[in-house]
C-alpha positions as CSV (number, residue, x, y, z in Angstrom):
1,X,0.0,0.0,0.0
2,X,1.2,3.7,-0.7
3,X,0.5,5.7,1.9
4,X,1.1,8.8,0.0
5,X,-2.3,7.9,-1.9
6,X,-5.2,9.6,-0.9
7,X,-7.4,6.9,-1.6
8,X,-5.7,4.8,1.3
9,X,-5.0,7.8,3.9
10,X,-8.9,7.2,5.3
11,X,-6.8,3.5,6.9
12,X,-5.0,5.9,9.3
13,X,-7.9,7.3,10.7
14,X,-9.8,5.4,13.6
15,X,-13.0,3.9,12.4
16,X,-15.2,6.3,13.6
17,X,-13.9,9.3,11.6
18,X,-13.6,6.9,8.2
19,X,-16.5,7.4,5.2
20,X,-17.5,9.1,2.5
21,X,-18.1,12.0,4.9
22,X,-14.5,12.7,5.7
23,X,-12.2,14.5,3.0
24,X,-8.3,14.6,3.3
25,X,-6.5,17.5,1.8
26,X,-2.8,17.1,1.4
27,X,-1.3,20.5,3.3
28,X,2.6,20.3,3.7
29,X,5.4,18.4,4.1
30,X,7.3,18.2,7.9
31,X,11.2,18.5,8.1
32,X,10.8,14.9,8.7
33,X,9.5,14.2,5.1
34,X,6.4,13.2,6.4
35,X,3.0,13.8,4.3
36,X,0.9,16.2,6.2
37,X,-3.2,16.3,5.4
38,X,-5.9,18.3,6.8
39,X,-9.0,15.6,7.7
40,X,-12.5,17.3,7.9
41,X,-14.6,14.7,9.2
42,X,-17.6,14.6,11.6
43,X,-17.8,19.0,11.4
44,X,-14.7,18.8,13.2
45,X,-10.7,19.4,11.8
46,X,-7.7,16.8,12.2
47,X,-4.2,16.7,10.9
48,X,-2.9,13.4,10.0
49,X,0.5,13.1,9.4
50,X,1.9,10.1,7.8
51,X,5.5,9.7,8.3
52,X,8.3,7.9,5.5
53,X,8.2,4.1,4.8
54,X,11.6,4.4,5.5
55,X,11.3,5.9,9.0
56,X,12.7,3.4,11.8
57,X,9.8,2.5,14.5
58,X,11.9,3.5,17.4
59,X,12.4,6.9,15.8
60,X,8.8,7.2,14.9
61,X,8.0,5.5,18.8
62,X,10.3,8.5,20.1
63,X,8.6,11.4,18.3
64,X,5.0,10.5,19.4
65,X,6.0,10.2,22.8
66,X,7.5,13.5,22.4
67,X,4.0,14.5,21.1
68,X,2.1,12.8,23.6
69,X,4.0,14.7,26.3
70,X,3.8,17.5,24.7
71,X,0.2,17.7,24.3
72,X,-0.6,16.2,28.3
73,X,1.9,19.5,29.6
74,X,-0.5,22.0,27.1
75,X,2.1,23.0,24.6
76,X,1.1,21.2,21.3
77,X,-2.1,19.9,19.9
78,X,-3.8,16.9,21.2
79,X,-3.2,13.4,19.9
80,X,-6.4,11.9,18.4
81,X,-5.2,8.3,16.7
82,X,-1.9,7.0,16.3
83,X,-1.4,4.0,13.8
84,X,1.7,2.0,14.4
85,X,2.0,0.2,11.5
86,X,1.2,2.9,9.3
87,X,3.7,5.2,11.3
88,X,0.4,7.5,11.3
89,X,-0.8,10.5,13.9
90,X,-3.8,12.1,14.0
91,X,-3.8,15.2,15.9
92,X,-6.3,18.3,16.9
93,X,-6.2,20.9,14.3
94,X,-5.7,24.1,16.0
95,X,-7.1,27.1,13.7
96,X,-6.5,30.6,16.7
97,X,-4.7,33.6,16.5
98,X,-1.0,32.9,15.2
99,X,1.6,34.3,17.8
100,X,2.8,36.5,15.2
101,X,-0.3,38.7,15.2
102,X,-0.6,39.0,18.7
103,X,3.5,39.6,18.9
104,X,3.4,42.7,16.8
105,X,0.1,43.9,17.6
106,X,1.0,46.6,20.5
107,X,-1.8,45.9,22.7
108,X,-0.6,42.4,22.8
109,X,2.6,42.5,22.8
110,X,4.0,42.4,26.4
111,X,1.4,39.6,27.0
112,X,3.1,37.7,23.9
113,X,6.6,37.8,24.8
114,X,5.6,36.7,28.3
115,X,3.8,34.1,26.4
116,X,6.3,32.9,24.4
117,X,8.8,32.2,27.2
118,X,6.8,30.8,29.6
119,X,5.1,28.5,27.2
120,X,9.0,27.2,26.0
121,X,10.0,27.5,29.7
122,X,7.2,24.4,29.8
123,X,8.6,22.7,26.5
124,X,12.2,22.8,28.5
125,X,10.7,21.5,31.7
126,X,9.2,18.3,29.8
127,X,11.3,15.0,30.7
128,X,13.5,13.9,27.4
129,X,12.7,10.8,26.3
130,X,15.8,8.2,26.5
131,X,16.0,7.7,22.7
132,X,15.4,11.8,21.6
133,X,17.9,12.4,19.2
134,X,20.7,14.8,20.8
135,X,21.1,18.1,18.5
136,X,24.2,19.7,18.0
137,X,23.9,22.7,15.7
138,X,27.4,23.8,15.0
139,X,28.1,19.9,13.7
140,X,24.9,20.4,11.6
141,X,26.5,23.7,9.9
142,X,29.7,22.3,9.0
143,X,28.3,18.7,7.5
144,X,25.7,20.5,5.3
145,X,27.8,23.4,4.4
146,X,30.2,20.9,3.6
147,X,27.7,18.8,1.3
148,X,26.5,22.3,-0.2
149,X,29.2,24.4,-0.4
150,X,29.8,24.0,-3.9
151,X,26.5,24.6,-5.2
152,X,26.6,26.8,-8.4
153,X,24.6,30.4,-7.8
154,X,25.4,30.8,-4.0
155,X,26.9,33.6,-3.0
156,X,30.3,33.9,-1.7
157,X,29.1,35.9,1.5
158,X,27.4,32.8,2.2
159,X,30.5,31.0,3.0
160,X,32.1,34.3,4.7
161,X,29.0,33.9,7.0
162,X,29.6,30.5,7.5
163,X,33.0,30.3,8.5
164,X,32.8,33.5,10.6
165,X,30.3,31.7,13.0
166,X,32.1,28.4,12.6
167,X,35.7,29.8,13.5
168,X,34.1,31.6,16.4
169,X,34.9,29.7,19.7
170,X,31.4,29.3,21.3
171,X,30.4,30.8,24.5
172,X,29.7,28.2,27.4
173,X,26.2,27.8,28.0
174,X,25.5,26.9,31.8
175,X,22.5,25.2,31.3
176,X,21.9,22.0,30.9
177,X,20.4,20.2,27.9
178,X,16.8,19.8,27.1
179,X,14.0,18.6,24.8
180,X,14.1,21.4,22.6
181,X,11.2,21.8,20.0
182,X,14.0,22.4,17.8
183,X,12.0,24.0,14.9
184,X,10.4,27.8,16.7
185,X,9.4,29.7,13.8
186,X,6.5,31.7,13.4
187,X,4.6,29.4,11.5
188,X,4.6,27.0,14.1
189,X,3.0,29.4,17.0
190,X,-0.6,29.2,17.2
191,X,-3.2,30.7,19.8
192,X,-5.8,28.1,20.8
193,X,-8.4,29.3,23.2
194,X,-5.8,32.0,24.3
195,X,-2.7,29.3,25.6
196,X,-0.2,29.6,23.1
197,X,1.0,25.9,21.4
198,X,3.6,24.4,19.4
199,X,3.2,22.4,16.3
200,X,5.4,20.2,13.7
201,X,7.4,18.7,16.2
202,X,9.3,16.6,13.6
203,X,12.9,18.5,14.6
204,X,12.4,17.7,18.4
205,X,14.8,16.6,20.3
206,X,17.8,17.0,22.9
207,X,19.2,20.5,22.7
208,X,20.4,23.8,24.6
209,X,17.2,25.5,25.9
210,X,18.8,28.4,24.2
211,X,18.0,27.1,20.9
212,X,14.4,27.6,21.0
213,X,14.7,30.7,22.8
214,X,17.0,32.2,19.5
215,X,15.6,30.5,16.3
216,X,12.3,33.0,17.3
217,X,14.5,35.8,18.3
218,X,16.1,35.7,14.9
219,X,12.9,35.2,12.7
220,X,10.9,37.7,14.8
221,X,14.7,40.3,14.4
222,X,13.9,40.8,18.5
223,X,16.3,43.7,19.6
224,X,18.7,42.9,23.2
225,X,15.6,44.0,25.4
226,X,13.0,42.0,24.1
227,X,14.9,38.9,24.0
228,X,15.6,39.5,27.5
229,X,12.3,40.1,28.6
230,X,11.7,36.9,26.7
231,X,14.3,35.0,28.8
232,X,13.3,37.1,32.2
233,X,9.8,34.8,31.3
234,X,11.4,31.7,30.7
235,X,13.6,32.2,33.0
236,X,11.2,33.1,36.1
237,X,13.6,35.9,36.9
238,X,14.8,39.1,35.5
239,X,17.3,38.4,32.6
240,X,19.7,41.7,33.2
241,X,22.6,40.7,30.8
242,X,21.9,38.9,28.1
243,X,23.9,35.8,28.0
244,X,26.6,35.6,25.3
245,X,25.7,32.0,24.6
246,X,22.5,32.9,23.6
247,X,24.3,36.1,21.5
248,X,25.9,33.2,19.5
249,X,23.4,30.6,19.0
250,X,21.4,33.7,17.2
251,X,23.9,34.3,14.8
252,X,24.2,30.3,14.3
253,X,20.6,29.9,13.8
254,X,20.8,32.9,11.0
255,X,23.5,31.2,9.3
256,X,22.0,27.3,10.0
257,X,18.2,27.8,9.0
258,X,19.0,28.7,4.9
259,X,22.4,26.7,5.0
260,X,19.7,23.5,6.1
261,X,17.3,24.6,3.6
262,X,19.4,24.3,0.4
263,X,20.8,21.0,2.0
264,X,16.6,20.4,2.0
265,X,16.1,21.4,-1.8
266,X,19.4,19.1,-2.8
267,X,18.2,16.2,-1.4
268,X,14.9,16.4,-2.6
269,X,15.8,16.6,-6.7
270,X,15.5,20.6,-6.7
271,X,17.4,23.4,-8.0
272,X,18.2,25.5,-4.4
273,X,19.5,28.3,-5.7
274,X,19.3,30.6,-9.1
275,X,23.1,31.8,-10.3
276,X,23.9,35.4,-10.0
277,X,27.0,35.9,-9.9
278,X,26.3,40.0,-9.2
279,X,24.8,39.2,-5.9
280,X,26.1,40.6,-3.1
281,X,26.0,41.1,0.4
282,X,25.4,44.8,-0.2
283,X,22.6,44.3,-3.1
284,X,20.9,41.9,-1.1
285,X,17.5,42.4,1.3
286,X,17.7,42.8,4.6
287,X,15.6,40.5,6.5
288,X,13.2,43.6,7.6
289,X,12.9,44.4,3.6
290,X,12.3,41.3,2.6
291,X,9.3,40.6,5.6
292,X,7.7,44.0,3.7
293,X,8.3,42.8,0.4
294,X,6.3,39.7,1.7
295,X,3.5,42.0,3.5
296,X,2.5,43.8,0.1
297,X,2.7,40.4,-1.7
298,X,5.6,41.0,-4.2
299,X,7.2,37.9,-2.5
300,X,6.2,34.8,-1.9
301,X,7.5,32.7,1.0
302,X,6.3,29.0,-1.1
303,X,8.1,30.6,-4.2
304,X,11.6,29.8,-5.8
305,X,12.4,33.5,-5.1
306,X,11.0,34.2,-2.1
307,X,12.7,31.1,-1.0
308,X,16.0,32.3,-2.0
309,X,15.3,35.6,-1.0
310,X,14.4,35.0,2.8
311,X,17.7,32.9,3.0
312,X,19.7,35.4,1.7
313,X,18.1,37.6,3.9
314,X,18.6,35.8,7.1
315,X,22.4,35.3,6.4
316,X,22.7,39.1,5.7
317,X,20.8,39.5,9.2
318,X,24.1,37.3,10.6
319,X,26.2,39.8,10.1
320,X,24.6,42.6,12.3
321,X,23.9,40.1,15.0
């Protein structure tokens, strides 16, 4: 059986939620490769997500008891139906007020960033599972810059960026290790009845609490007081300083996110970048131009260009970090 098929998805659902009824709309792909389908069924709203045949049970065991944990503390959707066999998950489709409204909406806003670290102060707090894959990102940089490197069309500040945060001698942390949801972008923060959740939890795993805390710092461009108001929440006390681990995993995370998403585009058959050899760091958008160029439509993030554009764009945001 093909799971990809639509015709066989409605075998991943319980019985109750199988029939004629029920449509299945194919929505995304996760970072794991897994197909990702909106279910309506019954006048109420699932997402079933159906992982690769090639996935290993233990890794597929491990992320739903990630999920399951996840969803029992309040900080991801609940789990509906899970189907072994089918390496299948069927999970509450939450449809609120994304974070990013609410974060750049001023009469939110406090209440937002307050939000946001207490609500990854509770994703930290969760117990790590003893198979949770352990995430180091530096070792991430250098083997896919190293498998990507010489891709024709990408610029050479690409590999100035690189190597600047590469040859950097990293900060100690002081913390210790956590599950990490590993993937904190804006597109994965969702109000639901006013508590703030987590979804795609395909990158989850062991990490520097730090991580989470930075990825949304950099995709949100969070100036020094905001991402330590943002700490002072996670935290539970006031963040005065911030720390200059958490100064370096930004400008990691800036340089890792397009780095990985070329590495993505390889791997899957597709042309990551378009040649231009005039490009440089000067001539390309800045990470606030390119989120306007996005707001008036003349980008598209699910384009080639806006793509290419938004990676370029976070790189260039390195540099002033």
């Amino acid at each position: 059986m093909r799971l990809s098929d639509t015709d066989h998805l409605d075998a991943c659902l319980p019985a109750d939620l199988r029939g004629p009824a029920t449509t299945i709309t194919k929505i995304a792909g996760g970072l794991s490769g897994a197909g990702v389908h909106r279910v309506d069924a019954d006048g109420r709203t699932f997402v079933l997500k159906v992982s690769r045949g090639d996935e290993s049970i233990d890794a597929w065991r491990t992320r739903i008891e990630i999920l399951r944990l996840a969803a029992d503390a309040g900080v991801a959707p609940r789990v509906i139906h899970t189907d072994e066999a089918r390496r299948a998950v069927l999970s509450v489709f939450v449809s609120g007020k994304p974070f990013v409204a609410a974060y750049f909406d001023p009469r939110t806003r406090e209440a937002a960033i307050r939000d946001l670290g207490r609500t990854l102060r509770r994703v930290h707090d969760l117990p790590v599972p003893a198979n949770a894959d352990s995430r180091d990102p530096r070792e991430r940089l250098a083997a896919t810059w190293s498998s990507v490197s010489e891709t024709p069309g990408i610029p050479a500040f690409v590999g100035d960026a690189v190597r600047r945060v590469l040859d950097e001698t990293p900060p100690r942390s002081g913390r210790d290790t956590v599950l990490s949801h590993n993937d904190v972008n804006p597109g994965n923060l969702v109000y639901d009845d006013e508590r703030l959740l987590l979804v795609d939890w395909d990158a989850a795993g062991r990490n520097d609490p730090c991580y989470d805390l930075a990825a949304i710092a950099v995709f949100h461009r969070m100036d020094d007081e905001t991402c330590r108001r943002m700490l002072s929440a996670h935290d539970g006390e006031p963040v005065t300083e911030l720390p200059a681990f958490f100064a370096y995993i930004r400008r990691l995370i800036a340089v890792l996110a397009p780095v990985v998403g070329i590495g993505m585009q390889l791997s899957g058959g597709r042309s990551a970048t378009v040649p231009d050899k005039s490009e440089t760091l000067e001539s390309t958008l800045s990470l606030g131009e390119f989120y306007q160029k996005l707001r008036t439509g003349e980008l598209r993030l699910d384009s080639p260009e806006g793509g290419r554009a938004f990676g370029l764009a976070l790189i260039k945001e390195s540099f002033a970090l």
